[in-house]
C-alpha positions in Angstrom: 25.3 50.4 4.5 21.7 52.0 3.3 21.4 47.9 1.7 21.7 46.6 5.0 19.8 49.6 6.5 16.7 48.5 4.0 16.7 44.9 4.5 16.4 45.3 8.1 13.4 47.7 8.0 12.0 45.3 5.4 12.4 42.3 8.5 10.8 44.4 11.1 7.7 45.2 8.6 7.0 42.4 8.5 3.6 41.6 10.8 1.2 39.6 11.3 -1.3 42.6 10.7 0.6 43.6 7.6 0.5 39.8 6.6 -3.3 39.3 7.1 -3.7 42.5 5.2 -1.2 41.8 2.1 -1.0 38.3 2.4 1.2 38.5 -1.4 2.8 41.3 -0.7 4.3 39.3 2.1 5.0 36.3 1.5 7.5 38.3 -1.4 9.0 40.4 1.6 9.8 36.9 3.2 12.6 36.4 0.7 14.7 39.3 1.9 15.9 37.5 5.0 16.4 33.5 3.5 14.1 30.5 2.4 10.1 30.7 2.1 8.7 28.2 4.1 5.8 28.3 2.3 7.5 28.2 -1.3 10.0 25.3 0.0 7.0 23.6 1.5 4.7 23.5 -1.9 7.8 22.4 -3.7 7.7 19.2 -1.6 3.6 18.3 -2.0 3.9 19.1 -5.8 6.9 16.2 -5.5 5.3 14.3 -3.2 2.1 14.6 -5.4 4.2 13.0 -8.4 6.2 9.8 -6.8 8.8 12.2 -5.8 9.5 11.5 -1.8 13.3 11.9 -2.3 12.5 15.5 -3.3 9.9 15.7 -1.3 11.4 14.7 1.6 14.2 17.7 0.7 11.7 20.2 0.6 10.2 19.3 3.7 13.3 20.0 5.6 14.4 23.0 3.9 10.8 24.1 5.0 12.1 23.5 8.2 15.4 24.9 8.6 13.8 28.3 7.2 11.1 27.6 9.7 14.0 27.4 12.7 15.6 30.0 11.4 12.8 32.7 12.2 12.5 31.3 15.8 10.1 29.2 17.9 8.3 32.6 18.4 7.6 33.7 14.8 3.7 34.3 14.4 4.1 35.3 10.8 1.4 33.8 8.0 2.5 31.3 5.3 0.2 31.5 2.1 -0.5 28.1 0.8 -2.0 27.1 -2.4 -3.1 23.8 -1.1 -6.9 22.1 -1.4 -6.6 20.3 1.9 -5.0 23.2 4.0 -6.0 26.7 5.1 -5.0 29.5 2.8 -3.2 31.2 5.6 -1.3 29.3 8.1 1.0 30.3 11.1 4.4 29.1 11.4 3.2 26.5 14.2 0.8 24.5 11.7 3.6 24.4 8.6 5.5 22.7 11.1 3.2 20.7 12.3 2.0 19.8 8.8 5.9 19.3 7.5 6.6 16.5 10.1 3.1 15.3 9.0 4.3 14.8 5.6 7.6 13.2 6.4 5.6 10.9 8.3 4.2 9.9 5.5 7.1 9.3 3.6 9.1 7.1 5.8 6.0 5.1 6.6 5.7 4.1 3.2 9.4 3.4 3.0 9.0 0.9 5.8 11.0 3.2 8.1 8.3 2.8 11.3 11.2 3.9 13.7 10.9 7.7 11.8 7.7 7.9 11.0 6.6 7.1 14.0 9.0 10.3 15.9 7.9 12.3 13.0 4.0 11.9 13.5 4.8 12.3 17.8 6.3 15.9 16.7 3.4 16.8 14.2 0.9 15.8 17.2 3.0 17.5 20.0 2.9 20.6 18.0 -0.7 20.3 17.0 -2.4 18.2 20.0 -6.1 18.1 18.4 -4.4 17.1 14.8 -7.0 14.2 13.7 -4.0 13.8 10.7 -1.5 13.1 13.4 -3.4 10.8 15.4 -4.5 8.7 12.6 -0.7 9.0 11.5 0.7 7.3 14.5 -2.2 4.7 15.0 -1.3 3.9 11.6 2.4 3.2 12.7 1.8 1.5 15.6 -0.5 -1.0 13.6 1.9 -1.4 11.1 4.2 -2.4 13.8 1.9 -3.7 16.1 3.4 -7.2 18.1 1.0 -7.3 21.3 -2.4 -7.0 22.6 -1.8 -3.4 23.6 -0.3 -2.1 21.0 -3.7 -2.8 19.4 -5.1 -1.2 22.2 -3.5 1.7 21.8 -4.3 1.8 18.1 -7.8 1.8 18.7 -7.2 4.5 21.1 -6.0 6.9 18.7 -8.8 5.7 16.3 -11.5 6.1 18.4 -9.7 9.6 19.9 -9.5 10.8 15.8 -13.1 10.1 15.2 -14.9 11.6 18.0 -13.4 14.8 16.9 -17.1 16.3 15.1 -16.1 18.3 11.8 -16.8 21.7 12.7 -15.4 21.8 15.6 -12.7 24.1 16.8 -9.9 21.0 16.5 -11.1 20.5 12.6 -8.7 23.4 11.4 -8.8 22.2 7.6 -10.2 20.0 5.3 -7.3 16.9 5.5 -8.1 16.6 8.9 -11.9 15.6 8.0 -10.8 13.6 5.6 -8.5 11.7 8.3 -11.5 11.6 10.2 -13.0 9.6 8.0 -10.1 7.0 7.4 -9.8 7.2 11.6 -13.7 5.4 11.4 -13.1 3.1 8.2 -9.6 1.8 9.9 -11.3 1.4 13.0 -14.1 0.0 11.4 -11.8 -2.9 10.0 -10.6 -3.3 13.9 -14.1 -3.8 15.2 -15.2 -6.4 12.7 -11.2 -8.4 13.4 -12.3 -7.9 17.4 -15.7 -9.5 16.5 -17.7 -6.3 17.2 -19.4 -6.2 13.8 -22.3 -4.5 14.5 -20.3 -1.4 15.8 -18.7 -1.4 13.1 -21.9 -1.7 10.9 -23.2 1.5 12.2 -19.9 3.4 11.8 -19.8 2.3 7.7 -23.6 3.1 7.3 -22.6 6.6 8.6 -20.1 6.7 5.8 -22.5 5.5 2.8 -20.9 2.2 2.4 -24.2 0.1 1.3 -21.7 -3.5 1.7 -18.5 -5.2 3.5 -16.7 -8.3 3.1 -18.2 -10.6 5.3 -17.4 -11.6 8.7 -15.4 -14.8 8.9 -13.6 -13.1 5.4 -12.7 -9.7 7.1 -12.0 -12.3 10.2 -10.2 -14.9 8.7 -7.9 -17.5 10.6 -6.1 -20.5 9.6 -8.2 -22.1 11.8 -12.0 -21.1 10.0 -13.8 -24.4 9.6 -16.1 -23.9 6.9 -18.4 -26.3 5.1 -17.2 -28.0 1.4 -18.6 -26.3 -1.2 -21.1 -28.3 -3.5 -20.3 -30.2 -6.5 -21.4 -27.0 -9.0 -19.6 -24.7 -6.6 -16.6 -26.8 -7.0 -16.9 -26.7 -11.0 -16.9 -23.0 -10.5 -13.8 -22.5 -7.9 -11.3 -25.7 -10.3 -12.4 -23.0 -13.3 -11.0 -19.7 -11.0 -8.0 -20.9 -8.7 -5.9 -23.9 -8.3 -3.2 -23.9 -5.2 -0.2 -26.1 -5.9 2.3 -26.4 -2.4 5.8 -27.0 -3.1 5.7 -25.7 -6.6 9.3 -24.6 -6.5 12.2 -27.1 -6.5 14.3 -26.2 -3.6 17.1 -24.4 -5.9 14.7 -22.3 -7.4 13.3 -21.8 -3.6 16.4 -20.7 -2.2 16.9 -18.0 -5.2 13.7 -16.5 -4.6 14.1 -16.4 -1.5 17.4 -15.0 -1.3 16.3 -12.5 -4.2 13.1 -11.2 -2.6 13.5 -12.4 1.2 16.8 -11.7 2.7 20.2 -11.6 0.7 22.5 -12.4 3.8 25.3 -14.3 2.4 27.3 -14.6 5.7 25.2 -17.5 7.0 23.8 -20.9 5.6 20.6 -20.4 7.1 17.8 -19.5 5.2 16.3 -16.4 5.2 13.2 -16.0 7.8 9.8 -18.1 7.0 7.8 -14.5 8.4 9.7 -12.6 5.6 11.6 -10.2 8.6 14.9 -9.2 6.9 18.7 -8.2 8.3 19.8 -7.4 5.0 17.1 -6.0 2.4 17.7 -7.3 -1.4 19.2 -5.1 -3.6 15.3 -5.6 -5.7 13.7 -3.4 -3.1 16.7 -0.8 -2.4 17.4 -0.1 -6.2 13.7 0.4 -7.0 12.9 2.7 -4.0 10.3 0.2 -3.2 7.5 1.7 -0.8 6.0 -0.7 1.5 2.3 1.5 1.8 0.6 3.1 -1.3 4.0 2.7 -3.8 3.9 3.0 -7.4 3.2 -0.1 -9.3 6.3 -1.6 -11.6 6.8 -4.6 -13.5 9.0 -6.6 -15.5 8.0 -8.8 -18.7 9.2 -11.7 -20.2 9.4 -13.4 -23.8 8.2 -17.1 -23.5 9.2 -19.5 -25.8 12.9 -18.3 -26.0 16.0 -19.3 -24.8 16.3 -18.3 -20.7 18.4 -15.3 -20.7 18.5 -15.5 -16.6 17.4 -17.4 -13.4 14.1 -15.8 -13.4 13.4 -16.7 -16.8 13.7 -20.5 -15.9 11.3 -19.8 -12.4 8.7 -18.3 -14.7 9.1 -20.8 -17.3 8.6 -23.5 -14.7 5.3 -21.8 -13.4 4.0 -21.7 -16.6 4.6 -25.4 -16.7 2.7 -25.9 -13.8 -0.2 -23.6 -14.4 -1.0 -25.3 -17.6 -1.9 -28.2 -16.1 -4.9 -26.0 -14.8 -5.7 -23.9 -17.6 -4.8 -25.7 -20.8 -4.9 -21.9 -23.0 -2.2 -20.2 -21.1 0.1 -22.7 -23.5 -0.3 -20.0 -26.1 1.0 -17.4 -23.9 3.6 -15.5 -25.6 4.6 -13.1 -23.0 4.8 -13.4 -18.9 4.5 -10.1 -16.9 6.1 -10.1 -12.9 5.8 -7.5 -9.9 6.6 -8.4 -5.8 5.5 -6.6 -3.2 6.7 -7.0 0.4 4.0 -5.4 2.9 3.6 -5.2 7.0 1.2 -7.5 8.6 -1.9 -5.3 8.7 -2.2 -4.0 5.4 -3.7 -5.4 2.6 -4.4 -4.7 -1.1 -7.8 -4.2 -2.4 -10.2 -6.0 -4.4 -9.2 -5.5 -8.7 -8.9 -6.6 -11.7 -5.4 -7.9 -13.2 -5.0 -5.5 -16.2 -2.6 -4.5 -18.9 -1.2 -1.1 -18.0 -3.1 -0.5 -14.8 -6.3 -0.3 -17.0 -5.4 2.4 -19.3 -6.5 2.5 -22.6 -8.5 -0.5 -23.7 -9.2 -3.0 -20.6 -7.3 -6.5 -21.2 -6.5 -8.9 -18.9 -4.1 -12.1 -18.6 -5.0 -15.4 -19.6 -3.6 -16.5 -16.2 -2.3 -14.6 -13.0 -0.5 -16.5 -10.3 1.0 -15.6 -6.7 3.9 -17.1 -5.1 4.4 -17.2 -1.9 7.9 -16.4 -0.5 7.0 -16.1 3.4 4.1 -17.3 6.0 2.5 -16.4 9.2 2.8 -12.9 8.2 -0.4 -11.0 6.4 -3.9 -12.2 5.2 -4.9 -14.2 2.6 -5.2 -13.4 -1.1 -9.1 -13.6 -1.6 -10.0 -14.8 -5.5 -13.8 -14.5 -6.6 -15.8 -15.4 -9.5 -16.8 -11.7 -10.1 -15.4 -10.3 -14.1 -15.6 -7.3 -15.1 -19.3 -5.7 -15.5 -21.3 -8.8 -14.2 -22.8 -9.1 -11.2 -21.9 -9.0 -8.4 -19.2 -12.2 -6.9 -21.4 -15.4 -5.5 -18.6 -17.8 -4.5 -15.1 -17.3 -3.5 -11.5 -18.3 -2.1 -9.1 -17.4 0.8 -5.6 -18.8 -0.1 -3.2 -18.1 2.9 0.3 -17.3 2.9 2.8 -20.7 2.9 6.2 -20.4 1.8 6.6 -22.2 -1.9 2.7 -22.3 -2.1 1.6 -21.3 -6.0 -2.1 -19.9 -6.3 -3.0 -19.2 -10.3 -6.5 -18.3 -11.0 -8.7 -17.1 -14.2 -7.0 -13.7 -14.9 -10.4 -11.9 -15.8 -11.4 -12.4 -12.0 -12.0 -10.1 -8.8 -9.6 -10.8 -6.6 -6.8 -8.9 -3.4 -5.7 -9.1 -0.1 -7.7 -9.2 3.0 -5.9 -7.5 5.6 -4.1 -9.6 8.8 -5.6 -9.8 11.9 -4.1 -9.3 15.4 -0.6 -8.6 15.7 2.6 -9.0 13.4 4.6 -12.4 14.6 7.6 -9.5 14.8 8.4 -5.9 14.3 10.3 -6.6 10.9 7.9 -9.9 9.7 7.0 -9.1 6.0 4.1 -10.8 3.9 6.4 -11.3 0.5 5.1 -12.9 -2.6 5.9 -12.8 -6.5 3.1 -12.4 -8.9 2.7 -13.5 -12.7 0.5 -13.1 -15.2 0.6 -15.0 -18.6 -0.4 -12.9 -22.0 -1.5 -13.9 -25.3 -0.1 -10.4 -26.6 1.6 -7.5 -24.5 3.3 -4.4 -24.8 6.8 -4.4 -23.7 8.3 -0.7 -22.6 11.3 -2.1 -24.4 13.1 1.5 -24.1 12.0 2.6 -20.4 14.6 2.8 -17.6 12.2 3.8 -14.7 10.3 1.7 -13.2 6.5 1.2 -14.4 4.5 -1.2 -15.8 5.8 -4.1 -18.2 9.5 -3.0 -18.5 12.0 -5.3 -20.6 14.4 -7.0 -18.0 17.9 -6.0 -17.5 20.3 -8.0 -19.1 23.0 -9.9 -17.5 25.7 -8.4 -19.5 25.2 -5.0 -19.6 27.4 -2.7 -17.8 26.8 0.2 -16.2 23.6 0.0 -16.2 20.9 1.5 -13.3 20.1 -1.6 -12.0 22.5 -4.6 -10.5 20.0 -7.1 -9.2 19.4 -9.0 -11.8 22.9 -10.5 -11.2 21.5 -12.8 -8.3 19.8 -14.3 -11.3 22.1 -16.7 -13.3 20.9 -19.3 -15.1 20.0 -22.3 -13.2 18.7 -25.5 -14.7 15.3 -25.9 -15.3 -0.5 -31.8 -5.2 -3.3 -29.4 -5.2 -4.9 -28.1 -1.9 -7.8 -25.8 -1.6 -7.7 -23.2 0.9 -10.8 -22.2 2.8 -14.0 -21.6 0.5 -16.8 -19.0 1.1 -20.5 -19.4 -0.3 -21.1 -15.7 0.3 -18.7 -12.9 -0.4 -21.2 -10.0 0.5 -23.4 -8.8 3.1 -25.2 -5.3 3.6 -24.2 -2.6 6.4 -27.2 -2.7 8.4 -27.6 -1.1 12.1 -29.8 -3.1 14.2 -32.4 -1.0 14.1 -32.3 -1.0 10.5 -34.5 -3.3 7.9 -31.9 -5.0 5.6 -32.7 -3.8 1.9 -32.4 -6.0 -1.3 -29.6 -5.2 -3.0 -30.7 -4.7 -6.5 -27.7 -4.3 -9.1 -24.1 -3.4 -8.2 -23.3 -0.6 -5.9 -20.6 2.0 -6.6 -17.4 0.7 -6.1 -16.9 3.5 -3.0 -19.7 2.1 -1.8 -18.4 -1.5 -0.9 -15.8 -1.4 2.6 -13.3 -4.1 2.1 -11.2 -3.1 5.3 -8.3 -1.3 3.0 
């Protein structure tokens, strides 16, 4: 009875007075009657921090159950230990920051539907959260299929970055750094809607000394551009080579099943704009995130006898790439990674390299892209820019077309401009297959996670972690250029301001390529 007794005295101590006086104290007392939010809460961002958004996701929602649990009315102080949040937070903003998180999560899971009801909450609890709005202007972009869903992005864009830092709504330091990602994204949106000089003076504000040009940043399948000369031609043959139909239809249809749409129940193929009813087992067993996921690859063996289906497929790009670049015959190792992204994002401009660039820099004799949907996404953009030269003077758009092969000099500068306008439909996917071709690579022979360079699972094996390979079974074994652009930078200049020479090579932080 006197345990009870104490417990309850402990509940009513606890104050907001006593909490902004003993902050420690505190957050130790909340124990006594359940969960700490604020303990289940930095258990999920320490997750969420490593790859974790399984666990992350748990903690999130644990944070708020013990959140419910005190009431709607609770005004106690959370202590947070948190660069980008307040020390002290009320109950009201850990909720509010919780379904910000989980936002986060599911967007990057390709779950729009819950991300989207998750950012809603976060912004009906917190109505002047920049995070929030930039959150679900993210969303609707993502998903964006209209004129006015665009609209509405810029909206919330435009709402997010009006919001001065300093200001009573700026109640921590994520939220300015939203801000600034409100004016980059809507930057990008400007420059699509052909407003560029609006857009100009928003990217000087942020320091960014270049851009991608215009009719880049802009693109359409429709850009008539003029041929480039005979040395410019010399110099794109040497960096990118696009081969259409590269695939014989077998080989097509596995892909495609594999990566695409593994619905068995119908003899149609699966959807040229990469929308899915039935995800592949690739992207379920790896946990694949469709916005900022962890990079993973598989590598191959050349020269040996095919082990699987993919084995052939990569054998018969290598055939074809040769034909280009004579060296990649001496490859003696092929390294693959897919990605299957929304409409409207993009990946930014890098260099192919072993291990993400860890360690000592090398890169692939040869990288290629295949292209497994169309209509869907922007163009991969290939330069003649290597590492620690000048800057890029010439350069290549190659757009998305089902069974379209693009290999380039794997040395080079090269990622995807983001799509412009709207996605052909909600569930449309830009999907392709990259491969790169190395004289000498290290294989992660013993790894089961997935990273870079792991050895493929075999065929045989049982009971192993991953089952797709077995869409994989063996299967028996003209060049068009896409549009060509003379100049691949141009300075951020207002129009009151005198263009300056652009001696050298900016910071990398300092070029906006729309991601």
């Amino acid at each position: 009875m006197e345990r009870k007794t104490s417990r309850k005295r402990a509940r009513e101590a606890i104050s907001l007075s006593d909490l902004q006086n003993s902050p420690k104290k505190a957050s130790k007392s909340m124990n006594l009657f359940g969960e700490n939010p604020a303990e289940a809460f930095e258990a999920g961002m320490k997750a969420i921090r490593v790859g974790d958004d399984i666990e992350g996701e748990k903690s999130m929602r644990k944070c708020l159950e013990a959140l419910e649990t005190r009431g709607s009315n609770d005004d106690s102080l959370h202590i947070l230990d948190d660069a980008d949040l307040p020390t002290m937070v009320s109950s009201q903003f850990l909720t509010a920051e919780c379904y910000l998180q989980l936002g986060e999560i599911y967007q990057s899971r390709g779950d729009m539907k819950t991300a989207l009801e998750s950012f809603q909450k976060s912004l009906q609890i917190r109505p002047n959260s920049v995070a929030a709005k930039v959150g679900v202007g993210n969303v609707v972009w993502l998903n964006a299929t209209s004129d006015p869903h665009l609209k509405q992005v810029d909206s919330l864009l435009l709402e997010a970055s009006l919001q001065e830092e300093g200001s009573s709504s700026m109640e921590c330091p994520r939220d300015i750094k939203s801000r600034q990602e409100a004016l980059r994204r809507r930057s990008l949106l400007l420059i699509q809607q052909n407003q560029p000089e609006q857009a100009d003076s928003i990217l000087s504000k942020l320091g960014y000394k270049l851009r991608l040009p215009d009719l880049v940043l802009r693109h359409s399948h429709k850009n008539t551009v003029s041929s480039p000369s005979e040395s410019q031609a010399a110099v794109l043959n040497r960096i990118i080579a696009v081969t259409d139909e590269a695939l014989p239809s077998h080989m097509l249809a596995q892909m495609r099943l594999s990566f695409v749409d593994n619905d068995s129940s119908t003899s149609q193929p699966p959807a040229l704009d990469g929308s899915s009813k039935h995800p592949p087992l690739f992207w379920r067993e790896h946990k694949y995130r469709e916005v900022r996921g962890a990079y993973f690859s598989y590598a191959h063996r050349l020269g040996e006898k095919p082990q699987n289906g993919l084995d052939v497929i990569v054998h018969h790009i290598l055939k074809i790439v040769t034909k280009f670049y004579p060296r990649v015959k001496d490859a003696k190792f092929a390294e693959w990674w897919a990605h299957r992204r929304p409409h409207s994002t993009g990946h930014q401009l890098h260099y192919d390299s072993e291990d993400e660039g860890k360690g000592e820099v090398r890169h692939p004799i040869v990288s290629t892209v295949l292209y497994l949907s169309e209509g869907v996404g922007g163009p991969t953009m290939v330069t003649d820019q290597r590492r620690d030269q000048a800057l890029a003077t010439f350069g290549a758009l190659a757009f998305p077309k089902v069974n379209r092969l693009v290999a380039f000099d794997g040395s080079v500068l090269h990622g995807v401009i983001p799509g412009v306008g709207y996605s052909p439909s909600a569930g449309a996917r830009r999907v392709t297959f990259m491969c790169a071709f190395w004289d000498t690579l290290n294989v992660r022979r013993e790894a089961t996670d997935p990273g870079p360079a792991r050895l493929i699972p075999s065929l045989t094996t049982s009971h192993q972690r991953y089952t797709w390979i077995q869409m994989h079974k063996v299967i028996p074994s003209e060049d068009k250029m896409d549009n060509s652009y003379k100049r691949i930078w141009e300075t951020v200049s207002t129009r009151d301001e005198k263009k300056d020479n652009q001696n050298g090579v900016p910071g990398y932080e300092a070029c906006f390529q729309g991601i």
